[in-house]
C-alpha positions as a Markdown table, in Angstrom:
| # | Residue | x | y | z |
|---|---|---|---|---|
| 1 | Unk | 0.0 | 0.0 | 0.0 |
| 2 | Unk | 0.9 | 3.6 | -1.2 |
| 3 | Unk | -0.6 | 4.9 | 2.3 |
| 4 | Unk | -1.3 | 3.5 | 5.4 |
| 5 | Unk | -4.0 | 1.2 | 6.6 |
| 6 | Unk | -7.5 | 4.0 | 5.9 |
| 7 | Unk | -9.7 | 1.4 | 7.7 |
| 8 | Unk | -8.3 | 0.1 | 10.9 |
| 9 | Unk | -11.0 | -0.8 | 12.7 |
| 10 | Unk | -14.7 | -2.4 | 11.9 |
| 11 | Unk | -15.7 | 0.2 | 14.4 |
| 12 | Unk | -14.7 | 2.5 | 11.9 |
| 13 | Unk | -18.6 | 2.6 | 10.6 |
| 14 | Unk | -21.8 | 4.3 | 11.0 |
| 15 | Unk | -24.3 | 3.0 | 13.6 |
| 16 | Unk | -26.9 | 2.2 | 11.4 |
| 17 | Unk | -24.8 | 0.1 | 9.6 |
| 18 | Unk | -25.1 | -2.3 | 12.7 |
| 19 | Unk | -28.5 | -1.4 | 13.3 |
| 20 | Unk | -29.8 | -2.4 | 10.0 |
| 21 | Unk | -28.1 | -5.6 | 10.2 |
| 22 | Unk | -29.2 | -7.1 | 13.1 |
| 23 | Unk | -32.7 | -7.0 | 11.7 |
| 24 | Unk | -31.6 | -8.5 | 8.7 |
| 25 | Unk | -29.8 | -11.4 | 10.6 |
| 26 | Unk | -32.9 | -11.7 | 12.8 |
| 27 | Unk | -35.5 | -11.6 | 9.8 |
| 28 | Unk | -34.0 | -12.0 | 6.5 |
| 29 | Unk | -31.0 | -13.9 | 6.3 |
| 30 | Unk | -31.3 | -15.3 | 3.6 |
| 31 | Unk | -31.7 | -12.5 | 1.2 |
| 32 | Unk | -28.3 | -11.6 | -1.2 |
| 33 | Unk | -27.7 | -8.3 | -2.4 |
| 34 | Unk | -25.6 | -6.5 | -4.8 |
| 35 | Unk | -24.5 | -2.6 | -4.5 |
| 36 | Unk | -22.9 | -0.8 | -7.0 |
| 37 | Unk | -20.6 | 2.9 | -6.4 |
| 38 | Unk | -21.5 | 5.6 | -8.4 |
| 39 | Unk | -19.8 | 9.1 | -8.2 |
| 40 | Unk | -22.6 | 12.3 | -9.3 |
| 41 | Unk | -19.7 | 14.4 | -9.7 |
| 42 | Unk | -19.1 | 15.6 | -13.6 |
| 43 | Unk | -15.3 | 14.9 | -14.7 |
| 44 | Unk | -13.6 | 12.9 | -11.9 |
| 45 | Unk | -11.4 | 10.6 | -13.4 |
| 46 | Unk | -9.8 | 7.7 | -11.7 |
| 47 | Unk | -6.5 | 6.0 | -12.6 |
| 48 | Unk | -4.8 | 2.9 | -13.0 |
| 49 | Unk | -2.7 | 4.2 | -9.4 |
| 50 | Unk | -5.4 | 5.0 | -7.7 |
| 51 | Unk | -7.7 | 1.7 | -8.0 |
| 52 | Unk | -4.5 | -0.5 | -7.3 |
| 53 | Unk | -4.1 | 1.2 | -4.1 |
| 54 | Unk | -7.9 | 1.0 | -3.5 |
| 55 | Unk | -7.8 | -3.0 | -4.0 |
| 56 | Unk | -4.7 | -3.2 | -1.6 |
| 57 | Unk | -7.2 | -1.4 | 0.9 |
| 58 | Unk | -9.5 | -3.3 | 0.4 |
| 59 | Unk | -7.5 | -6.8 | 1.0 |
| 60 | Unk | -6.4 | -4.8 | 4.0 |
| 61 | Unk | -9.8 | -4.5 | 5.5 |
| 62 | Unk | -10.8 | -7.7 | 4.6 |
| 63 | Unk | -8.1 | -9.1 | 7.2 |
| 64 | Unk | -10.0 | -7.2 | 10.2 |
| 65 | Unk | -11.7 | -8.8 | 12.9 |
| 66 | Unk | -14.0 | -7.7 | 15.8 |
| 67 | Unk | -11.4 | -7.3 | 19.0 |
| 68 | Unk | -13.2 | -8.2 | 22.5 |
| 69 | Unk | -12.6 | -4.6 | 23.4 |
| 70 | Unk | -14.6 | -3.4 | 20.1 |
| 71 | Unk | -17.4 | -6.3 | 21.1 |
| 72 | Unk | -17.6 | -5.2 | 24.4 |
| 73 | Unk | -18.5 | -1.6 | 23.3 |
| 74 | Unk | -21.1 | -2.8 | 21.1 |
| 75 | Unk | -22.7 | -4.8 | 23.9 |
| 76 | Unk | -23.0 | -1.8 | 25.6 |
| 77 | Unk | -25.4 | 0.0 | 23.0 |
| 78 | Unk | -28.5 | -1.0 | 24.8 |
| 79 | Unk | -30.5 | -2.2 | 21.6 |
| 80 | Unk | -28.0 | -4.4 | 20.0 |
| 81 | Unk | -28.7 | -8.0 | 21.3 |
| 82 | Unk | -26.5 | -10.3 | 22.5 |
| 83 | Unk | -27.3 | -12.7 | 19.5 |
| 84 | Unk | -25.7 | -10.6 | 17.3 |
| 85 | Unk | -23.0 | -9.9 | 18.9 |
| 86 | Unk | -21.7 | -12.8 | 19.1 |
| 87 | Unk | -22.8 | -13.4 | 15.3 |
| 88 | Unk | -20.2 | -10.3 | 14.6 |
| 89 | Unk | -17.5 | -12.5 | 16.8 |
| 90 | Unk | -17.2 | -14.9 | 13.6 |
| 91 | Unk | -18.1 | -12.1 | 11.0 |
| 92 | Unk | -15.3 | -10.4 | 8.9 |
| 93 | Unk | -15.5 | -8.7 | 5.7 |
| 94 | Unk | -15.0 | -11.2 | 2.5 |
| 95 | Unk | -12.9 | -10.0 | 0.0 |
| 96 | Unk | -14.4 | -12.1 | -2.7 |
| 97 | Unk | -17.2 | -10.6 | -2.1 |
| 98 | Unk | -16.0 | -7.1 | -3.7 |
| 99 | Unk | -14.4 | -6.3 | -7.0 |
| 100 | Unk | -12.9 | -3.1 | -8.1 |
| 101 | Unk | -11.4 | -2.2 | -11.5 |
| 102 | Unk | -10.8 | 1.1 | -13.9 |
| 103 | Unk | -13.4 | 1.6 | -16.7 |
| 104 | Unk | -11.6 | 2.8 | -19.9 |
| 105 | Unk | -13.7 | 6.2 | -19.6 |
| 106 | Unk | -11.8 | 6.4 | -16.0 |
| 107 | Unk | -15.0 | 5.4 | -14.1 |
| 108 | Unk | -14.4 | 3.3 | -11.3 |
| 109 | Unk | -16.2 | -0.1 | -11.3 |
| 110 | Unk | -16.8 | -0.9 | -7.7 |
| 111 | Unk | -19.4 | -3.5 | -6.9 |
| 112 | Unk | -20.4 | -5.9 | -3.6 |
| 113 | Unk | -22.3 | -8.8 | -3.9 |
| 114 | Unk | -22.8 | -11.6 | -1.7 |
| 115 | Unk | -25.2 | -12.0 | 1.2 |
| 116 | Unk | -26.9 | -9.1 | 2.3 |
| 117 | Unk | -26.3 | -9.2 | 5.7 |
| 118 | Unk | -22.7 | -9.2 | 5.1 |
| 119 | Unk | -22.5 | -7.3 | 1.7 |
| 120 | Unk | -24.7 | -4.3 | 3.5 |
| 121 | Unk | -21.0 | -3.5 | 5.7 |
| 122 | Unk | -19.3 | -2.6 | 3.4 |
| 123 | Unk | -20.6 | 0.7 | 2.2 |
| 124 | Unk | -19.2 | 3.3 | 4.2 |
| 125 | Unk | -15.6 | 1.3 | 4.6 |
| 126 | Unk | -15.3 | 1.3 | 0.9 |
| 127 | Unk | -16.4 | 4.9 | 0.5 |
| 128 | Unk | -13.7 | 6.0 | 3.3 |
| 129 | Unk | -11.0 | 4.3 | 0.9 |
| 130 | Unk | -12.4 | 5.9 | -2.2 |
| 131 | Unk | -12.9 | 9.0 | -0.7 |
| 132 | Unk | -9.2 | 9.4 | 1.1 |
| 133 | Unk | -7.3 | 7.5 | -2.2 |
| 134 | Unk | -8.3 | 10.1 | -4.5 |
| 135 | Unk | -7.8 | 13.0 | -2.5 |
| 136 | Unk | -4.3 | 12.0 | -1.5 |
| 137 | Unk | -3.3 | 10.9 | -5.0 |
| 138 | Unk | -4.5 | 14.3 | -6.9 |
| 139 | Unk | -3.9 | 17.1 | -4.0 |
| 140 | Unk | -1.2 | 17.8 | -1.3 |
| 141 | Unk | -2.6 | 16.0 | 1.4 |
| 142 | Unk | -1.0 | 18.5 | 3.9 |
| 143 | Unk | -2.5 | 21.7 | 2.5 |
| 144 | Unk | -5.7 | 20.2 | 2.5 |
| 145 | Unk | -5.4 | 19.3 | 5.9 |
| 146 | Unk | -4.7 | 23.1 | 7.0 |
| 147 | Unk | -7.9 | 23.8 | 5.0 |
| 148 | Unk | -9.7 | 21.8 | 7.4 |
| 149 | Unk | -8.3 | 22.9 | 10.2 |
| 150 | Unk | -8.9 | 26.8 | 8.7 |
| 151 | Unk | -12.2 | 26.3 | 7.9 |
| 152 | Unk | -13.3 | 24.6 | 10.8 |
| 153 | Unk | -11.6 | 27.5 | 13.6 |
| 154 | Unk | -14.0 | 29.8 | 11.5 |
| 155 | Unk | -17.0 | 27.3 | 12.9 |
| 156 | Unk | -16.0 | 27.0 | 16.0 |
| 157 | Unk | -15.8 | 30.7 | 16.4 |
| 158 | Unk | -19.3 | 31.2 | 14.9 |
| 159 | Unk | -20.8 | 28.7 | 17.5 |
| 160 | Unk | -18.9 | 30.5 | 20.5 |
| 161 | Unk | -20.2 | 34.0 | 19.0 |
| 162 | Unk | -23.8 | 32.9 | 19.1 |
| 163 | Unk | -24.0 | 32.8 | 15.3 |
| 164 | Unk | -24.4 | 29.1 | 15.5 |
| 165 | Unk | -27.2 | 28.2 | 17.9 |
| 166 | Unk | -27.8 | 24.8 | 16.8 |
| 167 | Unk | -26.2 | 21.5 | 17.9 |
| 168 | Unk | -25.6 | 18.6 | 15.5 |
| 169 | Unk | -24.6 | 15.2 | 15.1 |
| 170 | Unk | -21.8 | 14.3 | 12.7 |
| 171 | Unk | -22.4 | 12.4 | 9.8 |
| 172 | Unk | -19.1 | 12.4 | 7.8 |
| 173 | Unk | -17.2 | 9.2 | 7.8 |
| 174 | Unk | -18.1 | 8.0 | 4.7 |
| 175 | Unk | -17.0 | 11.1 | 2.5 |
| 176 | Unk | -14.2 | 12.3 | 4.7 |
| 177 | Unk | -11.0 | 13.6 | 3.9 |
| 178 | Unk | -9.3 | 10.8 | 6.5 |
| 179 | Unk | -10.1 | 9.0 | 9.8 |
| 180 | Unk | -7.1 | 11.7 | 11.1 |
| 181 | Unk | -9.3 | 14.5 | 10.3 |
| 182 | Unk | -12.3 | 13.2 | 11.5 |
| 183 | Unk | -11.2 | 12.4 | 14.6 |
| 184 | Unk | -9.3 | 15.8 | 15.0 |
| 185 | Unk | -12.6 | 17.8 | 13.5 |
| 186 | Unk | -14.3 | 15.8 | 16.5 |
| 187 | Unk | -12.5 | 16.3 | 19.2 |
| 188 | Unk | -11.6 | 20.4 | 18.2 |
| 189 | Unk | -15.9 | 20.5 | 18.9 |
| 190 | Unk | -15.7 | 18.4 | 21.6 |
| 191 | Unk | -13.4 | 20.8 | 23.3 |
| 192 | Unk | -14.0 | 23.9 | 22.1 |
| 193 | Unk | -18.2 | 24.1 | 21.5 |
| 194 | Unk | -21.2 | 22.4 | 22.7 |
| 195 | Unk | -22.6 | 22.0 | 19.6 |
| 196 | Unk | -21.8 | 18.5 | 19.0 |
| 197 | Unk | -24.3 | 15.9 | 20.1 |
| 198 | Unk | -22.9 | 12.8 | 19.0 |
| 199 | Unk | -21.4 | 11.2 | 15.8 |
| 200 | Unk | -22.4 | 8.6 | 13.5 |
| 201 | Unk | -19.0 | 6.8 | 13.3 |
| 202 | Unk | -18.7 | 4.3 | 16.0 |
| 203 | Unk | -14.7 | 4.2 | 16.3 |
| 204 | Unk | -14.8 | 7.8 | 17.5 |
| 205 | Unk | -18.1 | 7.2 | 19.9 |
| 206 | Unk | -16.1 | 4.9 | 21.4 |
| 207 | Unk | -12.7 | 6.8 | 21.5 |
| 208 | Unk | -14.8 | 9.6 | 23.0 |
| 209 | Unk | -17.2 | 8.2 | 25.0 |
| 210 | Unk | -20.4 | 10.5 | 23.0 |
| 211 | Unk | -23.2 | 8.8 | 21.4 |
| 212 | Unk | -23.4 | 6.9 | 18.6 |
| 213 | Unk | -26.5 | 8.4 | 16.5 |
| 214 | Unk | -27.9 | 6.4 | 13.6 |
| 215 | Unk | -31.2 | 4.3 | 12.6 |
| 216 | Unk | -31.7 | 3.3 | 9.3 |
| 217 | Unk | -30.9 | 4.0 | 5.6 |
| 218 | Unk | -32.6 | 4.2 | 2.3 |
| 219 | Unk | -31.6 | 0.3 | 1.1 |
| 220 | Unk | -33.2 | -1.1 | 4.9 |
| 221 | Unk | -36.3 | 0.0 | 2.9 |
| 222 | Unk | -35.0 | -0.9 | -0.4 |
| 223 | Unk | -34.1 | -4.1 | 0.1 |
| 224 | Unk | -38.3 | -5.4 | 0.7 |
| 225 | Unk | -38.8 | -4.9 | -3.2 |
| 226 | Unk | -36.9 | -8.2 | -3.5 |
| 227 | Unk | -39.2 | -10.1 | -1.4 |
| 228 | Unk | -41.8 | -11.1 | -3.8 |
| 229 | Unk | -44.5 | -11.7 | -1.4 |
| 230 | Unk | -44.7 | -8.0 | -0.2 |
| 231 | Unk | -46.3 | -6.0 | -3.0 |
| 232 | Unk | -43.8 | -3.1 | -4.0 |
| 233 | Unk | -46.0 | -0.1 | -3.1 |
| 234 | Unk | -46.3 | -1.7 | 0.5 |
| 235 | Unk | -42.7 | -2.0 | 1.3 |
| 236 | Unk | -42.2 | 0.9 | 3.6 |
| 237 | Unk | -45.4 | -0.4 | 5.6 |
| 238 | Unk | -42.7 | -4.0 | 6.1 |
| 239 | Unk | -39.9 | -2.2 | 6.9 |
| 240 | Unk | -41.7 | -0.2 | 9.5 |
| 241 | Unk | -43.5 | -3.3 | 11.2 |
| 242 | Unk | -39.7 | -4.9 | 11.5 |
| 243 | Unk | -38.2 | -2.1 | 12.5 |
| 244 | Unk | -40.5 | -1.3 | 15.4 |
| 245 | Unk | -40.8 | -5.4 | 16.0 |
| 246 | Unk | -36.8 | -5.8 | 16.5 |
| 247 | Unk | -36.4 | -3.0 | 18.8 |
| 248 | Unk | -40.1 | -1.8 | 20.3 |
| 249 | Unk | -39.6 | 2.1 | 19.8 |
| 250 | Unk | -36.1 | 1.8 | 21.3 |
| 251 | Unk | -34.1 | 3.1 | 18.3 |
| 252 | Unk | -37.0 | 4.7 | 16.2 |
| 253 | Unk | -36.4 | 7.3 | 14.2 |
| 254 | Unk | -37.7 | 6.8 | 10.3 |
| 255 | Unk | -36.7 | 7.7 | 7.0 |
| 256 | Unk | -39.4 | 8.7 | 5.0 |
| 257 | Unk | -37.8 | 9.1 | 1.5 |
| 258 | Unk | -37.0 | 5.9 | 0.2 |
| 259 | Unk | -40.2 | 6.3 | -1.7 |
| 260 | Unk | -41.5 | 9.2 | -1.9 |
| 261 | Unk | -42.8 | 11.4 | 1.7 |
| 262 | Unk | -46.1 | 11.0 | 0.7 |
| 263 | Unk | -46.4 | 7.0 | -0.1 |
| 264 | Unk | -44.6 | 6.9 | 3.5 |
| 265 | Unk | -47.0 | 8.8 | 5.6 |
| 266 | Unk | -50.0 | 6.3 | 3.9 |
| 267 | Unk | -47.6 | 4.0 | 6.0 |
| 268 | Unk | -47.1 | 5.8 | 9.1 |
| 269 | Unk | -50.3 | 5.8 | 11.0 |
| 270 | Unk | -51.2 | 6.5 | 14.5 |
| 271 | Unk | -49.2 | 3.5 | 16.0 |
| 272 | Unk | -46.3 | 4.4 | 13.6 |
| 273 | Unk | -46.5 | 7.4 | 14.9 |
| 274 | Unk | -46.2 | 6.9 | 18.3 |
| 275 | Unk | -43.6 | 4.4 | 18.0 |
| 276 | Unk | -41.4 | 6.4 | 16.3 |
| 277 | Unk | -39.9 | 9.0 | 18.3 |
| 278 | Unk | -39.4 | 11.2 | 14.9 |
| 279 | Unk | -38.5 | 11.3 | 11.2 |
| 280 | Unk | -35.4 | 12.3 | 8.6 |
| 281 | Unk | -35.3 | 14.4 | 5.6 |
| 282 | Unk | -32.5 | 13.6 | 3.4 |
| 283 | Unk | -34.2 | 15.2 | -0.3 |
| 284 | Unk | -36.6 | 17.3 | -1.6 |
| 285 | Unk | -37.2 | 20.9 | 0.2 |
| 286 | Unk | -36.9 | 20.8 | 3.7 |
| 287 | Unk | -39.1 | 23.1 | 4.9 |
| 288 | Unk | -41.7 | 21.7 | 2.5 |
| 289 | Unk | -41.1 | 18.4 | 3.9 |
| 290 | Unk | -41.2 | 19.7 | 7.3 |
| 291 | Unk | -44.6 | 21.4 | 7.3 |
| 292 | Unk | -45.9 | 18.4 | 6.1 |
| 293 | Unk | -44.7 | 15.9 | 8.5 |
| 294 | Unk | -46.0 | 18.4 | 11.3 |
| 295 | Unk | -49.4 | 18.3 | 9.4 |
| 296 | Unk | -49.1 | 14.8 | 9.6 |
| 297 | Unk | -48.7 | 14.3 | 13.5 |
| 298 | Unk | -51.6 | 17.2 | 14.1 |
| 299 | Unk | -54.1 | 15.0 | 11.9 |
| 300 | Unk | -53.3 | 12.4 | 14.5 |
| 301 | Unk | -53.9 | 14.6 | 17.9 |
| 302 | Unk | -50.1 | 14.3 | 18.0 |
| 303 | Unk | -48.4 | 17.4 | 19.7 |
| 304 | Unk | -45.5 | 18.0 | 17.0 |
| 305 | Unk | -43.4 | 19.1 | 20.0 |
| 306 | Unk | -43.3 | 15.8 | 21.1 |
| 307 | Unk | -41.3 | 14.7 | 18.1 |
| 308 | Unk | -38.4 | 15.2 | 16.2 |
| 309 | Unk | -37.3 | 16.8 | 12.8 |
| 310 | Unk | -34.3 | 15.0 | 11.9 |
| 311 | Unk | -32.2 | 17.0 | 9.2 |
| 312 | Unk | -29.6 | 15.5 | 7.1 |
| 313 | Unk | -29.5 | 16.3 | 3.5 |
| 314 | Unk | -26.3 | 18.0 | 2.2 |
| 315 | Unk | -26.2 | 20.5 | 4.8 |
| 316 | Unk | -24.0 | 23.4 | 5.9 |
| 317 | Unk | -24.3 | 25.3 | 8.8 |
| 318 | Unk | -26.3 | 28.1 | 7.3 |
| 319 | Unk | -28.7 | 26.1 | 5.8 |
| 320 | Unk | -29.1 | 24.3 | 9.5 |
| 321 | Unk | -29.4 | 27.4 | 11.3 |
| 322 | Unk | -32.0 | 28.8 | 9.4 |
| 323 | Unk | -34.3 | 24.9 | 9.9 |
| 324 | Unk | -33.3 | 25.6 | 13.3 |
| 325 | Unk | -34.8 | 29.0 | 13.8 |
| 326 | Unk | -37.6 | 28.1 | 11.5 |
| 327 | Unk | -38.8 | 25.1 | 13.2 |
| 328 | Unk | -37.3 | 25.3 | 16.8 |
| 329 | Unk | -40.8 | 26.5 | 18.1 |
| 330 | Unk | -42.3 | 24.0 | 16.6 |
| 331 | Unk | -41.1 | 20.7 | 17.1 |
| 332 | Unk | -37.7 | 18.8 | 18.2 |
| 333 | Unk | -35.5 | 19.7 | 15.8 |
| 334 | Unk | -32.2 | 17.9 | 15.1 |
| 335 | Unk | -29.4 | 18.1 | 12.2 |
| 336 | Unk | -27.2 | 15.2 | 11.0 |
| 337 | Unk | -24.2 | 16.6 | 9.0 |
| 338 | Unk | -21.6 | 15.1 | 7.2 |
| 339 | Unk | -18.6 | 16.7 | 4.1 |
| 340 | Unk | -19.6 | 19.9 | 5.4 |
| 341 | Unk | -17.1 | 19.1 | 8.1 |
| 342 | Unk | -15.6 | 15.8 | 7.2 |
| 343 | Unk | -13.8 | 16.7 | 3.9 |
| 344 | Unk | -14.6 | 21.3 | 4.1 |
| 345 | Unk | -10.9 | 21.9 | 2.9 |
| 346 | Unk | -11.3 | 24.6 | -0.4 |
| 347 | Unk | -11.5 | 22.1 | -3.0 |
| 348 | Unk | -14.6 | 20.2 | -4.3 |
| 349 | Unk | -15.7 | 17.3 | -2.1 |
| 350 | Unk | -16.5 | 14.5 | -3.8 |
| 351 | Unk | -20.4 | 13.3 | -4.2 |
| 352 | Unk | -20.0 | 9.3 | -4.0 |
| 353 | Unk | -22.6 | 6.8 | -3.0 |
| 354 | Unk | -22.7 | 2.9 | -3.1 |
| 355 | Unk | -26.5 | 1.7 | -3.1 |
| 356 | Unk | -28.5 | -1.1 | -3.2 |
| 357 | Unk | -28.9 | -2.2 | -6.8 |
| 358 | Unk | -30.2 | -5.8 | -6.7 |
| 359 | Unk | -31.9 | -8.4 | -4.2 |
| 360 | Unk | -31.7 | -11.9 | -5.4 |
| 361 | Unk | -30.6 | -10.9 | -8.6 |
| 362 | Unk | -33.6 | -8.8 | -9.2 |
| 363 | Unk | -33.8 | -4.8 | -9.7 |
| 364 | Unk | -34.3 | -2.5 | -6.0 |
| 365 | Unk | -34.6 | 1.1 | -6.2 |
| 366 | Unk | -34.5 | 4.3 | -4.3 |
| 367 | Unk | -37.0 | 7.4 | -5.9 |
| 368 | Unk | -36.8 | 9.8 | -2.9 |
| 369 | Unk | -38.3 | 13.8 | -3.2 |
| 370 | Unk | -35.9 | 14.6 | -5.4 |
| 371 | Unk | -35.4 | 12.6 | -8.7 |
| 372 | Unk | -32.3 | 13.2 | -9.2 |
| 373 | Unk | -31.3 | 11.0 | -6.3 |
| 374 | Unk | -32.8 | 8.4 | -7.8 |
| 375 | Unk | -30.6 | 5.8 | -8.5 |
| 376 | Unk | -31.5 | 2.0 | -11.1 |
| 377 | Unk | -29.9 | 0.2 | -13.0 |
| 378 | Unk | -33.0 | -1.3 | -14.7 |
| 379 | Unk | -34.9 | 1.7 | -16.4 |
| 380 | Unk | -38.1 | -0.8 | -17.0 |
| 381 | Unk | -38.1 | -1.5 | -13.1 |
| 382 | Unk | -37.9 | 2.2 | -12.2 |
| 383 | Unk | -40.6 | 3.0 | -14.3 |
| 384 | Unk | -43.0 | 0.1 | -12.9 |
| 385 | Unk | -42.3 | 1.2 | -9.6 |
| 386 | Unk | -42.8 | 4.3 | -10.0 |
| 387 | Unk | -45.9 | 3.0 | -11.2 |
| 388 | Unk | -47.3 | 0.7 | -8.5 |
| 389 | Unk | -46.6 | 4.0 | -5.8 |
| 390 | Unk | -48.5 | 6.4 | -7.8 |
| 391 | Unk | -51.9 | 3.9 | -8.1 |
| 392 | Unk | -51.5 | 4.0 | -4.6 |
| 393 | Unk | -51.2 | 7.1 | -4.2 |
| 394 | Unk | -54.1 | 8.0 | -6.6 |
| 395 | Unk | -55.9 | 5.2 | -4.2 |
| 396 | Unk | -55.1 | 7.0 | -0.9 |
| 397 | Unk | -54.5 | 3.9 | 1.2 |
């Protein structure tokens, strides 16, 4: 390897990579998935160095295992079951279950597939490789670095002026500049603000003994279109019911976009409602999107105060202080933020995503509130689905 070891721990995750996974080991097994990377930006061009060092990475990783010390820390996370636990005591990724190889347009041709339970973990390791290869092979690592750092004292200072008066969780391992930065960008907010809440990376929950904040992600809800027995439109209403079932309103905040806002809130009724201590936005207008979900919980006798607004959709901290102030009066209001911190240095971050493509070898997707999220590989499948949620829709129920 060109660098050293980017992934050094299997801690070195986001929570809801964990949470998602015990489910699936409790209740679908025996599902396999396949994910595919995709980067949005225009022009970014990978080379032959770059995806040799990312498949010595990779082998890297692949010789990880769970330490007792790691296990230990994970039995402390009071909704993770000991069942699982001691599943991850054998678990370790499989390198056979990844390939990764330079198309000749310099698109990188990264793909996962195995079983789903084990392919699902390696999302965000492989995008903290990606991410941290190509930034250290086309810019001065060092300069980028004091970027950070620059960028981040002018933060700080706007939270300690009162600028800021929001408090956030951070959401950034998986497009960060380097596990060094993270954990430095953590620890300078730690120290010097009371703005951070938590983090989705478990490594540096641990390491700092703050929460680890996570539930679930688009492909949890994604991954019931390949189940042929639920009907497409109805897969949110499946995901919800296992959710809640595997931890009874213990880890219970929901994602609403997988398809569409408004084919999920045909989904969340009363019950959903009150076993879900709140929702996440990650596309289409937030304050839209907001409104509406407050609409929702008033049409059920639910005080909106009593709930939370989870935020986490490409933000900065303008764009969160202004939900804050908007909302702050009229529900719980939280803010999950990620490259905005993790990889701020003065060039362009990089917009890279793995997703759930198939389930046993047939076509999942994700259409979200904003279609240009929306990511298939099968056109005809995207189209049929979008299909089957609007005749629900049109139906109302």
């Amino acid at each position: 390897m060109k660098f050293p070891r980017i992934v050094s721990s299997l801690l070195d995750t986001d929570l809801y990579k964990f949470n998602m996974n015990q489910v699936i080991f409790h209740k679908h097994n025996d599902l396999l998935g396949e994910y595919l990377f995709k980067c949005r930006n225009e022009g970014v061009v990978f080379t032959p160095e770059m995806v040799k060092e990312i498949n010595e990475q990779i082998d890297a990783l692949c010789e990880l295992r769970f330490n007792d010390d790691e296990l230990n820390y994970l039995r402390s996370i009071r909704f993770l079951k000991p069942d699982f636990i001691e599943f991850l005591r054998f678990w370790h990724p499989m390198r056979d279950y990844v390939t990764a190889a330079l198309l000749p347009d310099g698109n990188l041709d990264l793909r996962v597939r195995g079983p789903l339970f084990s392919a699902m973990q390696f999302e965000i390791y492989l995008l903290e490789i990606v991410n941290e290869v190509y930034f250290r092979f086309t810019y001065d690592y060092q300069t980028l670095l004091e970027g950070a750092r620059k960028r981040l004292a002018e933060k700080v200072e706007k939270f300690r002026n009162g600028t800021y008066t929001f408090r956030f969780a951070e959401f950034g391992c998986r497009r960060r500049l380097s596990l060094e930065w993270e954990d430095e960008m953590v620890k300078t907010l730690l120290e010097k603000t009371h703005a951070l809440v938590g983090t989705s990376n478990v490594f540096l929950a641990k390491k700092y003994g703050i929460t680890p904040i996570g539930t679930y992600a688009h492909e949890f809800v994604q991954m019931y279109q390949g189940i042929p027995t639920i009907p497409l439109a109805y897969t949110n209403a499946s995901a919800l019911r296992d959710w809640y079932d595997e931890y009874k309103g213990d880890n219970g905040t929901a994602l609403t976009d997988t398809l569409t806002t408004d084919l999920f809130l045909l989904d969340f009724d009363r019950s959903m409602c009150n076993n879900f201590t709140g929702v996440r936005h990650d596309s289409g207008d937030p304050y839209e999107w907001g409104e509406k979900i407050l609409s929702h919980y008033r049409s059920y006798g639910i005080d909106p105060k009593t709930k939370t607004l989870l935020f986490s959709d490409s933000l900065d901290c303008e764009k969160a202080e202004a939900l804050y102030r908007y909302f702050k009066d009229k529900s719980k209001v939280a803010f999950g933020i990620g490259t905005h911190f993790s990889n701020d240095t003065g060039v362009p971050s990089l917009n890279i995503v793995i997703k759930l493509q198939y389930v046993g070898g047939a076509p999942v997707a994700k259409l979200s509130d904003a279609p240009g999220k929306t990511m298939c590989q099968d056109p005809d499948y995207a189209d049929y689905l979008h299909r089957a949620v609007d005749f629900r829709l049109k139906a109302g129920k």
